[in-house]
C-alpha positions as CSV (number, residue, x, y, z in Angstrom):
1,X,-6.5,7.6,-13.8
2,X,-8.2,6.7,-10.8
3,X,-8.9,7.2,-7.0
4,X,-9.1,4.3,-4.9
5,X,-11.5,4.5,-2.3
6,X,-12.2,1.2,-0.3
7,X,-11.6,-2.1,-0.4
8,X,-13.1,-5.5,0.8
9,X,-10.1,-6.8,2.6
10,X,-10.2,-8.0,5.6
11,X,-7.3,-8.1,8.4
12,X,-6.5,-11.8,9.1
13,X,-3.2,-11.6,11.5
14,X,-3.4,-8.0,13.4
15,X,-5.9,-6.3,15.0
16,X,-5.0,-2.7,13.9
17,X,-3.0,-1.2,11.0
18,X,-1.3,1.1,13.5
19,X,2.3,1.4,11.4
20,X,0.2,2.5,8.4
21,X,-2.0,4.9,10.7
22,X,1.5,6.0,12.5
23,X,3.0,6.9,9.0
24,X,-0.2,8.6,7.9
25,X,-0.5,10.9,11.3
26,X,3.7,11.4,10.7
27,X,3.4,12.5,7.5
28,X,0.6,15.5,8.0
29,X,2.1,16.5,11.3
30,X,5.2,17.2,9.1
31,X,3.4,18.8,5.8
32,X,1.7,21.1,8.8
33,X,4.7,22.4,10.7
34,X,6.6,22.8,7.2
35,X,3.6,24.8,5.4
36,X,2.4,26.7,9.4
37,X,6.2,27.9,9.2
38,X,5.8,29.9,6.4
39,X,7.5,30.0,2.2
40,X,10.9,30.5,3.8
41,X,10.6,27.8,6.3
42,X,9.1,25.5,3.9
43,X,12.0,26.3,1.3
44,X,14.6,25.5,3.9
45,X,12.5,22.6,5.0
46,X,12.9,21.1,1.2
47,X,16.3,21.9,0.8
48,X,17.3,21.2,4.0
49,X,16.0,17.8,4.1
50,X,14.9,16.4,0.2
51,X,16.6,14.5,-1.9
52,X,19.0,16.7,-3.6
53,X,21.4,13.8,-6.2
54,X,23.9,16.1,-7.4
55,X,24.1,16.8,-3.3
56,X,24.3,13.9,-2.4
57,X,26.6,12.3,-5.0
58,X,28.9,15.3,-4.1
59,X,29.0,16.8,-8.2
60,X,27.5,20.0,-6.2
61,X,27.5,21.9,-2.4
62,X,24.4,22.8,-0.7
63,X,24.4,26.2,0.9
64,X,25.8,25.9,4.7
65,X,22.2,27.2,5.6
66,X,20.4,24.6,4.6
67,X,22.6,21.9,6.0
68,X,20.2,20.3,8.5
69,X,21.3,16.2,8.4
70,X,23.5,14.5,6.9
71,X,23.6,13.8,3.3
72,X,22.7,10.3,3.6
73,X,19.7,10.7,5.6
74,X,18.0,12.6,2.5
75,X,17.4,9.1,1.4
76,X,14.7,8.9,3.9
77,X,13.8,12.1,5.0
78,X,12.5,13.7,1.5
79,X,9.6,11.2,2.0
80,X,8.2,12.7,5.2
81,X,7.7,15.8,2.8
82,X,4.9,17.0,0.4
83,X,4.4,20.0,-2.0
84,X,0.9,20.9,-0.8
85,X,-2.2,19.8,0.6
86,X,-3.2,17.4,-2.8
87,X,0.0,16.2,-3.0
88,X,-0.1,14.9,0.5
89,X,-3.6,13.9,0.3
90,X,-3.5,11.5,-3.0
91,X,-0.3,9.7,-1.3
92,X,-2.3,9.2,2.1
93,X,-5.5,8.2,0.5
94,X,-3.4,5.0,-1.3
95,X,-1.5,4.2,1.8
96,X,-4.5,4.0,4.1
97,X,-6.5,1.6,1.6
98,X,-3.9,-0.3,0.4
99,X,-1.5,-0.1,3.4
100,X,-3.4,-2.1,6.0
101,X,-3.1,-5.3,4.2
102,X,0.2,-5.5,3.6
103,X,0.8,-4.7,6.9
104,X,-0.9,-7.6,7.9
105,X,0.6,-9.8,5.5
106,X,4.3,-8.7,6.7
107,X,3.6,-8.2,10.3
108,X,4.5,-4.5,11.9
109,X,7.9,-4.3,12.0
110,X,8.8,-5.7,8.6
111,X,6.2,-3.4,7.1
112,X,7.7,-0.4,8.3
113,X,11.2,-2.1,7.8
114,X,9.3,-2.5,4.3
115,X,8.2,1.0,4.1
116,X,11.0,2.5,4.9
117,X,13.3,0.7,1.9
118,X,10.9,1.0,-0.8
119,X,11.4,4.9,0.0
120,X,15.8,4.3,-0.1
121,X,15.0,2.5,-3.2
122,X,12.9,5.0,-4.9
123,X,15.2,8.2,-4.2
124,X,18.3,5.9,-5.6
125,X,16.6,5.4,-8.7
126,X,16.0,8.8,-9.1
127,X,19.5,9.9,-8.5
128,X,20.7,7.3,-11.0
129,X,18.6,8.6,-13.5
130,X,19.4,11.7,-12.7
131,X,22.7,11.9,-11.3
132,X,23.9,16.0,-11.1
133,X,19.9,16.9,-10.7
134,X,19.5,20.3,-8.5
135,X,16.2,19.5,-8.2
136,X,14.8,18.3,-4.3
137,X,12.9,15.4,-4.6
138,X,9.9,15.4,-2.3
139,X,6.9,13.2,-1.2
140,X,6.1,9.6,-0.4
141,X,5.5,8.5,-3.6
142,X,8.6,5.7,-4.1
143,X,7.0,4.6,-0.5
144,X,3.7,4.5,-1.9
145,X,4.4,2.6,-5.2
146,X,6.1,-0.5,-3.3
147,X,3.2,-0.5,-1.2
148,X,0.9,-1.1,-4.2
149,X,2.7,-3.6,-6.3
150,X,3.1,-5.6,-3.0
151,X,-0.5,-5.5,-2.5
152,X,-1.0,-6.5,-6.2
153,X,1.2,-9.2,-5.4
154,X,-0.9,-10.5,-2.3
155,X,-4.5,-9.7,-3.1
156,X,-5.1,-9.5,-6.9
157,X,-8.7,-10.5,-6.7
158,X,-9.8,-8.9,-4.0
159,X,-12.7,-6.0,-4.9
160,X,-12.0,-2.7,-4.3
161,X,-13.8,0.6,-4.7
162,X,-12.6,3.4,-6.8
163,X,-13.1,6.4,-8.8
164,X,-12.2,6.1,-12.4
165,X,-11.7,9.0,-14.0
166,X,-11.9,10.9,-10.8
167,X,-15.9,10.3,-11.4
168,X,-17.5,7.1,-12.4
169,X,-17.3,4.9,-9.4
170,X,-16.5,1.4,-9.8
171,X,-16.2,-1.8,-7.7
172,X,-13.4,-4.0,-9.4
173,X,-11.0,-6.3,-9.1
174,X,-7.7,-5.0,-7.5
175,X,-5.3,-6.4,-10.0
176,X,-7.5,-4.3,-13.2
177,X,-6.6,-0.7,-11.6
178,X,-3.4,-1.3,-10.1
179,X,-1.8,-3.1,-13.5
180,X,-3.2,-0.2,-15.0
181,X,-1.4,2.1,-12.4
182,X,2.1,0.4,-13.2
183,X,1.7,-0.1,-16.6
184,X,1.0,4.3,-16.5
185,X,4.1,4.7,-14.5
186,X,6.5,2.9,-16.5
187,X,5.0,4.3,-19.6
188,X,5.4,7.7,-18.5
189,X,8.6,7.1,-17.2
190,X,10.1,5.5,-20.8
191,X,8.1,8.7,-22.0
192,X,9.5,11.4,-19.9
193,X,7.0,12.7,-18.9
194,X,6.2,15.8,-16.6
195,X,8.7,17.2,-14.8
196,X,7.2,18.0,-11.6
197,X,6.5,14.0,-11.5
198,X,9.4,12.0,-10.0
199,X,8.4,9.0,-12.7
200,X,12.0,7.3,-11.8
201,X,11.3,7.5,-8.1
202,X,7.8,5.6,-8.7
203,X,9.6,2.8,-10.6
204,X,12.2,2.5,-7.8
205,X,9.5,1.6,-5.4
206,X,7.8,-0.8,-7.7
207,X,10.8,-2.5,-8.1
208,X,11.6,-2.6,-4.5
209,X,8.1,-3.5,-3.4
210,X,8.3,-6.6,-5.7
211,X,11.1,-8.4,-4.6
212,X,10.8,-7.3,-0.7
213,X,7.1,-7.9,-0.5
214,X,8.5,-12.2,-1.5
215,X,11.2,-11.7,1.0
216,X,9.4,-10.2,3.8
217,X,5.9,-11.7,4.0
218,X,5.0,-14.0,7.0
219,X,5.0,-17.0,7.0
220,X,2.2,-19.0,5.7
221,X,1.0,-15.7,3.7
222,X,0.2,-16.6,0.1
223,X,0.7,-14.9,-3.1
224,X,-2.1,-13.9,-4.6
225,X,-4.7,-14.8,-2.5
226,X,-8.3,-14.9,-3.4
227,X,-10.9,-12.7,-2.8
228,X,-12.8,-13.0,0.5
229,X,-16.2,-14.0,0.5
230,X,-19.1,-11.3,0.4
231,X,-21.4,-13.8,2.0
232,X,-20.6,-15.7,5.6
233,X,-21.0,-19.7,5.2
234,X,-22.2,-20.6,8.5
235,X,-20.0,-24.0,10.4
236,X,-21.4,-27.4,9.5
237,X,-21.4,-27.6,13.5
238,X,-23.1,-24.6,13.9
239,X,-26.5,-25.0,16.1
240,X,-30.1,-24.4,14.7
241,X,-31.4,-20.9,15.8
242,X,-33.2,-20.7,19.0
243,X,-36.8,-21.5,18.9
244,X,-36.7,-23.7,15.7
245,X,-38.2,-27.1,16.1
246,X,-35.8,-29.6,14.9
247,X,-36.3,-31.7,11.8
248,X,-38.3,-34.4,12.4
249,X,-36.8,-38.1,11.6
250,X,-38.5,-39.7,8.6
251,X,-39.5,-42.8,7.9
252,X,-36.3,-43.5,5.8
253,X,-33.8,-43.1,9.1
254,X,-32.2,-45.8,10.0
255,X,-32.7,-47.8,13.9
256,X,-30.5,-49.2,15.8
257,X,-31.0,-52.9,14.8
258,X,-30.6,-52.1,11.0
259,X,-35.0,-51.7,10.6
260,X,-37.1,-48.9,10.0
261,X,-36.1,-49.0,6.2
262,X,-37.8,-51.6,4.7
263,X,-37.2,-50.3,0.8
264,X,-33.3,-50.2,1.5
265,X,-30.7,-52.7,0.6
266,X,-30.5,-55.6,3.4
């Protein structure tokens, strides 16, 4: 639908998105050492550590050789995974423009605190959809969707750059292309749509986003916030640039003693 590319969003409360840039770097190392390894490490690497319901709700036994962690950790781990290179890609390229900001808005540790349960959330709501699934569920996406819908809650207005239709580049309004993305995913989930696509993991992390993102804001953060200005208004206090004579007084300013406007009001 389309590719977000940049937005106009300023950081207001930290200095550098480094949770967002430590879950981006986290995230390739892992696709690297799982696709470097090889098919058979990668296919251990999925079922070994992906989201497996029928696994984890105990209706079926994973193969002693691909018992790496327990169960429960799946909830987390399948996250840190991704199918291939586009798979990765797409979920990195939303976390890094959208990602920052609501870092700032929730401060570092209750972003990745943030982060981390939007993933839980999304992998549960597969599993409840799909309770004695086989399948591994893979890839940041549950992650991904809270972050969005968070930053749809918090900056609505706020332009951002992006590639509709994957070619006609536009700069928009945040809330137009991320209603639209929501609006797609619940459709498509009510649909059942492609297999491949975890719809019910997206809609977990849109859920979770929602209601964390009012829980764990800072304090003093609004909901949806305007837009920043494009143009800097300069302070009324701000001195006259160097080398520009100053305005002389007229004959209208007023003296000391009240004279020196003769046509005014006594």
């Amino acid at each position: 639908m389309f590719i977000p590319l940049y937005d106009t969003n300023r950081l207001r409360h930290i200095r550098l998105q480094y949770v967002t840039i430590g879950l981006i770097v986290a995230n390739a190392v892992i696709y690297c050492a799982t696709a470097l390894g090889g098919e058979n490490f990668t296919n251990a690497a999925v079922l070994g550590l992906g989201f497996i319901p029928s696994v984890v709700h105990d209706t079926a036994e994973l193969d002693p050789r691909f018992v790496i962690i327990p169960e429960s950790l799946s909830y987390l781990t399948y996250s840190f995974l991704h199918a291939d290179i586009f798979h990765l890609g797409g979920n990195m390229l939303f976390l890094w423009v959208f990602g920052d900001n609501v870092e700032d808005a929730l401060g570092h540790i209750r972003y990745l605190i943030f982060y981390l349960l939007c993933a839980i959330a999304g992998a549960a709501f597969q599993g409840l959809v799909a309770w004695d699934s086989q399948a591994p569920l893979i890839g940041a996406s549950g992650a991904i969707a809270g972050v969005v819908v968070a930053y749809l809650i918090l900056y609505p207005r706020v332009k951002v750059w992006v590639l509709a239709f994957a070619r006609i580049p536009l700069r928009i309004p945040a809330f137009i292309p991320l209603i639209l993305w929501v609006l797609f995913q619940i459709v498509m989930f009510a649909a059942g749509g492609e297999d491949q696509i975890s719809w019910a993991c997206h809609i977990g992390g849109i859920i979770a986003g929602a209601v964390l993102v009012l829980v764990l804001r800072s304090r003093g953060v609004p909901l949806f916030a305007p837009a920043d200005e494009d143009a800097v208004v300069p302070s009324p206090e701000q001195p006259p640039v160097v080398g520009e004579p100053a305005a002389p007084q007229t004959a209208a300013t007023t003296t000391r003693w009240g004279r020196g406007n003769p046509s005014g009001p006594n």
